[in-house]
C-alpha positions as CSV (number, residue, x, y, z in Angstrom):
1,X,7.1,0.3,9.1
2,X,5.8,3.0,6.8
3,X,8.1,4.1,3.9
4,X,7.1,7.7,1.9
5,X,7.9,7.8,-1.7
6,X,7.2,11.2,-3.4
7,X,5.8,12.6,-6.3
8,X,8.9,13.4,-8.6
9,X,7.8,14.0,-11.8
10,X,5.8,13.2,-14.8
11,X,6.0,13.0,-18.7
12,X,2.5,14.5,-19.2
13,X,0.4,13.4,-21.9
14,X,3.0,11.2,-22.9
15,X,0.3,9.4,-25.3
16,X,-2.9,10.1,-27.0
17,X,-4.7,7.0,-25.4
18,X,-4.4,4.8,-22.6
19,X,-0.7,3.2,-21.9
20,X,-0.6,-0.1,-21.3
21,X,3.2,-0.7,-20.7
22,X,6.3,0.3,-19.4
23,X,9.6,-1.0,-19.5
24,X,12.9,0.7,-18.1
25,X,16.9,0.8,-19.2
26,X,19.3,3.1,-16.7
27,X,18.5,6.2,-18.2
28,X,15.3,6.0,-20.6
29,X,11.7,4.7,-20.1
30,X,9.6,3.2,-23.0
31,X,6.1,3.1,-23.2
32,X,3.3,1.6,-25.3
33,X,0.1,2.2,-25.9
34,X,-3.0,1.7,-28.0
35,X,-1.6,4.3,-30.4
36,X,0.9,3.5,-32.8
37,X,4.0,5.0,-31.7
38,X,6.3,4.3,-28.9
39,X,7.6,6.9,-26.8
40,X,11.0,7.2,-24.9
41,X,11.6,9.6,-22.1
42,X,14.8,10.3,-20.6
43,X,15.2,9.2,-16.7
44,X,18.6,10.8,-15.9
45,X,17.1,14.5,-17.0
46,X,14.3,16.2,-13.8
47,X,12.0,17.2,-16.6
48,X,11.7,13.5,-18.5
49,X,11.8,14.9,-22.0
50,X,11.2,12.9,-24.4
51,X,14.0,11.7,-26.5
52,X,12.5,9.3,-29.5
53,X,9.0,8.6,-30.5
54,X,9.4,5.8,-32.9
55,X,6.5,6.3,-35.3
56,X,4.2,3.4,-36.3
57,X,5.7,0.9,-34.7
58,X,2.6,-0.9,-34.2
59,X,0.1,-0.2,-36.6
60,X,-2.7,-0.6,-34.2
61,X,-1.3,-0.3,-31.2
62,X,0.9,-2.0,-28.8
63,X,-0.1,-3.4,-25.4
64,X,3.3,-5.4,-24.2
65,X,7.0,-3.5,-24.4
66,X,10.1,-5.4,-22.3
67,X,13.9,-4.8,-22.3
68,X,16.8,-6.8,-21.4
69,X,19.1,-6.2,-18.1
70,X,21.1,-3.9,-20.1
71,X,18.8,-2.0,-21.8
72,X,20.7,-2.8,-25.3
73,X,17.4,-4.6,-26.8
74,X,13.7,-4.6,-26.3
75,X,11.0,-6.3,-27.7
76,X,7.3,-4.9,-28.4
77,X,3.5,-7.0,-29.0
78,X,1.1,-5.4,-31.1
79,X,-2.4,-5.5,-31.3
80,X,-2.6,-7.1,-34.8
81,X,-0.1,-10.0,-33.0
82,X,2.9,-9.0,-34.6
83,X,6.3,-9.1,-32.2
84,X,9.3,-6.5,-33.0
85,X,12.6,-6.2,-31.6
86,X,14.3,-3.5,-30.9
87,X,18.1,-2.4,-30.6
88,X,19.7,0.4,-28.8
89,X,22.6,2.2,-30.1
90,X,23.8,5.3,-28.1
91,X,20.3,5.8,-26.7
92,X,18.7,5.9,-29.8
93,X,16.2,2.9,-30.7
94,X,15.7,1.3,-34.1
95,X,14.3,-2.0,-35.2
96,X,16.2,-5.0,-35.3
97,X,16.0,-7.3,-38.4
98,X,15.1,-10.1,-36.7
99,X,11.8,-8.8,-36.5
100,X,11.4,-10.1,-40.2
101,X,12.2,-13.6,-38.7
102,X,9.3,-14.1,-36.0
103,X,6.0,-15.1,-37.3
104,X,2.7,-13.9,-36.6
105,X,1.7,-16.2,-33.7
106,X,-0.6,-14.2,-32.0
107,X,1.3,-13.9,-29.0
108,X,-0.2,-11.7,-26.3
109,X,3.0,-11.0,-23.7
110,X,6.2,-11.1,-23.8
111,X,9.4,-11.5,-21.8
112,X,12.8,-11.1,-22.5
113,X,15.6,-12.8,-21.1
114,X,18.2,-10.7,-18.5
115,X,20.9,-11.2,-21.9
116,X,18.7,-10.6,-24.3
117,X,19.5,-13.7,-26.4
118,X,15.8,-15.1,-25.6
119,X,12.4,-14.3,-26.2
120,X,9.1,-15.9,-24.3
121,X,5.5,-15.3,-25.2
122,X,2.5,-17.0,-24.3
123,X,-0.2,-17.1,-27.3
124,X,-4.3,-16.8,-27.1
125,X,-4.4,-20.9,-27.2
126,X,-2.1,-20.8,-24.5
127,X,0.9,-22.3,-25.5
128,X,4.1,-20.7,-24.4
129,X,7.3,-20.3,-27.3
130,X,11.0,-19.5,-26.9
131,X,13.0,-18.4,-29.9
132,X,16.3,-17.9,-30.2
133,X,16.9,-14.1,-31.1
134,X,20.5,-14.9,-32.1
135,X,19.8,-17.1,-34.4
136,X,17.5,-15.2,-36.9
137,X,14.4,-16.0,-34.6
138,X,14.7,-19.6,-34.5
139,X,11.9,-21.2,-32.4
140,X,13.7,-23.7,-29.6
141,X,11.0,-24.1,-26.9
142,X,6.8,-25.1,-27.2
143,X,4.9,-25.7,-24.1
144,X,2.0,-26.8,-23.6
145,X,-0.9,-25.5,-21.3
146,X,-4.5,-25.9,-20.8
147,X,-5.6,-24.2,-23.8
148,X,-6.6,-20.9,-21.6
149,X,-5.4,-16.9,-22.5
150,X,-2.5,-16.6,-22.0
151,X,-2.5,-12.8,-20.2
152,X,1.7,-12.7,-19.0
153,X,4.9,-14.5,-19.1
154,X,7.8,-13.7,-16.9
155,X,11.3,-15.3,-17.5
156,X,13.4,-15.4,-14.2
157,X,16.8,-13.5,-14.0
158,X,18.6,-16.3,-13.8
159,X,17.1,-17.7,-17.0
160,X,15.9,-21.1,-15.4
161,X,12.1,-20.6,-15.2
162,X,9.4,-19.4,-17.2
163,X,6.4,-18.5,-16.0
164,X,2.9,-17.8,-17.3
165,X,-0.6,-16.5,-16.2
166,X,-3.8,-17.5,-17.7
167,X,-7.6,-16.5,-18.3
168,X,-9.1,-19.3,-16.4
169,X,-6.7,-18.8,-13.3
170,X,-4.1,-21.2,-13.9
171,X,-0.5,-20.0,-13.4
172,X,2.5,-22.2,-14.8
173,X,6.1,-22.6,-14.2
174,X,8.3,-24.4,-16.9
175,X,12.1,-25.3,-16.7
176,X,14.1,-23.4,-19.5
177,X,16.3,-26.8,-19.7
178,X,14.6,-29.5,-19.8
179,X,11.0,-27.6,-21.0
180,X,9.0,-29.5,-18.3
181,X,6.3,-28.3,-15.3
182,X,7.9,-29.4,-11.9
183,X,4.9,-28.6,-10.5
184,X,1.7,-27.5,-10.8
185,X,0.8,-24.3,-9.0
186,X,-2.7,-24.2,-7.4
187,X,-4.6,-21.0,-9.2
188,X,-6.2,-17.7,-8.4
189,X,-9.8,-18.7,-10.0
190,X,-10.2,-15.5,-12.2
191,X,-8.0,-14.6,-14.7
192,X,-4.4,-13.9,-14.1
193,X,-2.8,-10.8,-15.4
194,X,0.3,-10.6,-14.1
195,X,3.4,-12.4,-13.0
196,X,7.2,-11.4,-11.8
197,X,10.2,-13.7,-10.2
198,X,12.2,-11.6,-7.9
199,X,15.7,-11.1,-8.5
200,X,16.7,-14.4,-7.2
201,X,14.0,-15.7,-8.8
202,X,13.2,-18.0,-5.6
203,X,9.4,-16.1,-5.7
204,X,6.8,-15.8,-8.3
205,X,4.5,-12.9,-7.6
206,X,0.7,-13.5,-9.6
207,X,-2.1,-11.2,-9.5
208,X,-5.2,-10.5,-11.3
209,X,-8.8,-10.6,-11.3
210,X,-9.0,-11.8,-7.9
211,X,-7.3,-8.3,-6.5
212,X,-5.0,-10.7,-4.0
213,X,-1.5,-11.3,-5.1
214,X,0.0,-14.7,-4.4
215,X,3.8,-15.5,-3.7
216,X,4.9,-18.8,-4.4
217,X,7.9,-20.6,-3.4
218,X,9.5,-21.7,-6.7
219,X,11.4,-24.6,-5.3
220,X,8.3,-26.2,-3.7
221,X,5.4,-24.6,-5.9
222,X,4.1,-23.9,-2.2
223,X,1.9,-20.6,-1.6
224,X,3.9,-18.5,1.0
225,X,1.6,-15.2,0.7
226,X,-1.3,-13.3,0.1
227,X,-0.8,-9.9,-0.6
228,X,-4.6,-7.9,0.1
229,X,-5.2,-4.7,0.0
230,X,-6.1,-3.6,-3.8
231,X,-10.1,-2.8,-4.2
232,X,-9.9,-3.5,-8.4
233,X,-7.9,-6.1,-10.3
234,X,-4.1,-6.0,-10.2
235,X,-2.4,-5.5,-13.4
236,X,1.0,-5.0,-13.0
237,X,4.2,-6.3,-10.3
238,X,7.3,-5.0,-10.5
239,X,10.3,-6.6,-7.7
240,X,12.7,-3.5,-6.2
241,X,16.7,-4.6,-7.3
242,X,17.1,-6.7,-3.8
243,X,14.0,-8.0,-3.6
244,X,12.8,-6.8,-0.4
245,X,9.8,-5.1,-1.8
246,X,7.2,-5.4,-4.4
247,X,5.6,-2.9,-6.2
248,X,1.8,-3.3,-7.9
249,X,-0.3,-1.1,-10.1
250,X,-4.3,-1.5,-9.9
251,X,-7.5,-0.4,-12.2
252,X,-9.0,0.8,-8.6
253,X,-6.1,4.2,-9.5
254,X,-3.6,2.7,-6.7
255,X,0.0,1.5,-6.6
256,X,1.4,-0.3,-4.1
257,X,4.6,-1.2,-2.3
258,X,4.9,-4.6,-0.4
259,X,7.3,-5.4,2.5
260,X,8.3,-8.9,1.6
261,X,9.8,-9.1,5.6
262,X,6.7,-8.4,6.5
263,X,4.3,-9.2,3.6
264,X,2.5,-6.0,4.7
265,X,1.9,-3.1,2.5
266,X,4.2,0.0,3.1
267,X,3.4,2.7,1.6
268,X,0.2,3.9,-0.9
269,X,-0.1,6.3,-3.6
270,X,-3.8,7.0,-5.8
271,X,-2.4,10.3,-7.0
272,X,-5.3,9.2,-10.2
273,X,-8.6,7.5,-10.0
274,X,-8.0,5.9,-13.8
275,X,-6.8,2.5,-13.8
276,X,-3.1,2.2,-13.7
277,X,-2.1,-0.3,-16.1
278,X,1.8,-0.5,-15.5
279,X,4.1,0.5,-12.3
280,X,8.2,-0.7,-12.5
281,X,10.8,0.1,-10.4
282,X,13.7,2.3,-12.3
283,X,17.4,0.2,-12.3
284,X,18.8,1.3,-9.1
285,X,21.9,3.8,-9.1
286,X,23.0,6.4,-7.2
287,X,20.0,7.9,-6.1
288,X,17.3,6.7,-4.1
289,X,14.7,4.4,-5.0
290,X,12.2,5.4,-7.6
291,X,9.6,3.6,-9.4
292,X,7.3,5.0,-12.6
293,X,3.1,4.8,-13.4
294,X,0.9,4.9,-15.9
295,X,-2.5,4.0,-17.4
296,X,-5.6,5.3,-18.4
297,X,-4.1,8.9,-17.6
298,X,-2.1,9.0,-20.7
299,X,0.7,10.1,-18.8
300,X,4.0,8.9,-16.6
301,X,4.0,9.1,-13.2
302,X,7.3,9.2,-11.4
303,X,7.9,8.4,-7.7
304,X,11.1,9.0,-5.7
305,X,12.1,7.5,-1.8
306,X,11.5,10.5,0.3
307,X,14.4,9.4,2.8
308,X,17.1,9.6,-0.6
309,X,16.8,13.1,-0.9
C-alpha cells in the first residue's frame, strides 16, 4: 500500500554550498554544511525562518551535526577533525565548554546518545571512541576495527549498541557494556555510508555504495532484508518514531520511504536531481508525519503525510 507525503515547505537557500547534514529537536532543524556556519530553522512556524546561524562554527566546514532525544545538546564534526558540542537554552544554541576537552582525533561521524551524556565517533583508522560528556570529555570506550574509514556510527536508543560503517564494506556492532563484537555482520562490499537502529533498536539499517540497504537482526547479526530500489549510493536512513517505516536519501535526487511490514517501498519523491545528502524524520507530535531533505540543492526540503491534513 501506497502512502502520499506532500511537499510542505522549504528553507530555501538555507546555505551557500552543499548541506551535508541534518539533525532535528521538536521545534528547530540544524544543518551543516561545507560552509562555516550552522543554520537553525524553526519547525513549529509554515515559513521555516531561520532562527540562529551560529557563525564559524567550523572553520572549514562541517559535514556531521546530531542532537540528543531532547533536543537540549548537539554535537557537530568538522572538516579540519575538530568535534564541538553544543547546548540549547530556550531555543537558542551556544557552545558548550566541553568542547575544549575533546581532542582532535580525526573523527569523521558522530552519534549522540538518546540522554546526551555520550558521545561515539568512528575515526579515519577506524577505531570507534566513547567519551563521557559529563565528565569534561573523558574518553571511556576504544574499539577496535579493521583499520578501514570509518563513514557512520549510530548509537541505539536504548544505549546498548554501537554501530559503525566502513570504507571497505564492513559494518560492526559493539556492546556499550562490556565494549565487545557479538558478532560479526557479513558486509555490503563497497563502502558503507550509513547506518540507523530503529527505535527499539532490534534493527540496524546500512546502506551505501552498493545502492541496497540491508536490515539486520541485532540479536542474531542475521540479514533479514534488502531494501532495492535506489539507482545512486544511499547516504542517509532515518527510522519513523514507531519504527514501521524507514526513510532514505540518495545521490540519484530520491528519497524514499520503506514499509518495514512489507519491506517494500511506499512512497517516492525526486522533487531534485542533485544528490540528497541527508533525509530525517521530524519528532512526531500532533501533526502528521513529516520528514525533511537536503543536499547538493543548498536548501531544506520539507515533506508532510498527505492523509494528516
Amino acid at each position: 500500500m501506497s502512502r502520499q507525503y506532500l511537499a510542505w515547505g522549504s528553507a530555501d537557500h538555507a546555505h551557500p554550498v552543499d548541506i551535508f547534514s541534518l539533525a532535528v529537536t521538536s521545534k528547530q532543524i540544524l544543518s551543516a554544511s561545507g560552509a562555516s556556519s550552522l543554520k537553525v530553522h524553526s519547525t513549529v512556524d509554515p515559513d521555516f525562518p531561520l532562527v540562529q546561524s551560529i557563525d564559524g562554527a567550523h572553520e572549514l566546514g562541517c559535514h556531521h551535526v546530531v542532537t540528543d532525544a531532547e533536543g537540549t545538546r548537539a554535537v557537530s564534526a568538522g572538516f579540519a577533525g575538530e568535534i564541538k558540542v553544543w547546548a540549547c537554552h530556550d531555543g537558542h544554541w551556544q557552545e558548550d565548554p566541553v568542547s575544549a576537552h575533546l581532542p582532535r582525533l580525526n573523527v569523521w561521524a558522530v552519534a549522540l546518545s538518546a540522554d546526551g551524556q555520550y558521545l561515539a565517533g568512528v575515526s579515519h583508522s577506524g577505531r570507534i571512541g566513547v567519551w563521557d560528556l559529563g565528565a569534561e570529555g573523558t574518553q571511556i570506550r576504544d574499539h577496535e576495527t579493521k583499520g578501514s574509514f570509518g563513514y557512520c556510527i549510530d548509537l541505539s536508543s536504548d544505549g546498548r549498541f554501537i554501530a559503525s560503517g566502513h570504507e571497505n564494506g564492513a559494518v560492526y556492532i559493539f556492546t556499550t557494556e562490556e565494549g565487545r563484537m557479538p558478532f560479526s555482520l557479513a558486509g555490503l562490499v563497497k563502502p558503507v555510508r550509513t547506518v540507523a537502529f530503529s527505535p527499539l533498536g532490534s534493527i540496524l539499517a546500512a546502506a551505501g555504495n552498493s545502492k541496497v540497504i540491508v536490515l539486520y537482526d541485532t540479536k542474531s547479526g542475521e540479514q533479514i532484508g534488502n531494501l532495492s530500489g535506489h539507482s545512486g549510493w544511499v547516504t542517509s536512513l532515518s527510522w519513523s518514531s514507531t519504527g514501521e517505516y524507514l526513510l532514505s536519501g540518495s545521490v540519484d535526487g530520491k528519497v524514499k520511504v520503506w514499509s518495514m511490514e512489507t519491506k517494500m517501498c511506499v512512497a517516492t519523491h525526486s522533487e531534485t536531481e542533485k544528490a540528497v545528502w541527508s533525509a530525517k524524520w521530524l519528532p512526531k507530535s500532533n501533526r502528521s508525519e513529516c520528514f525533511a531533505t537536503a543536499g547538493a540543492n543548498r536548501s531544506v526540503a520539507f515533506y508532510r503525510e498527505a492523509s494528516g491534513g
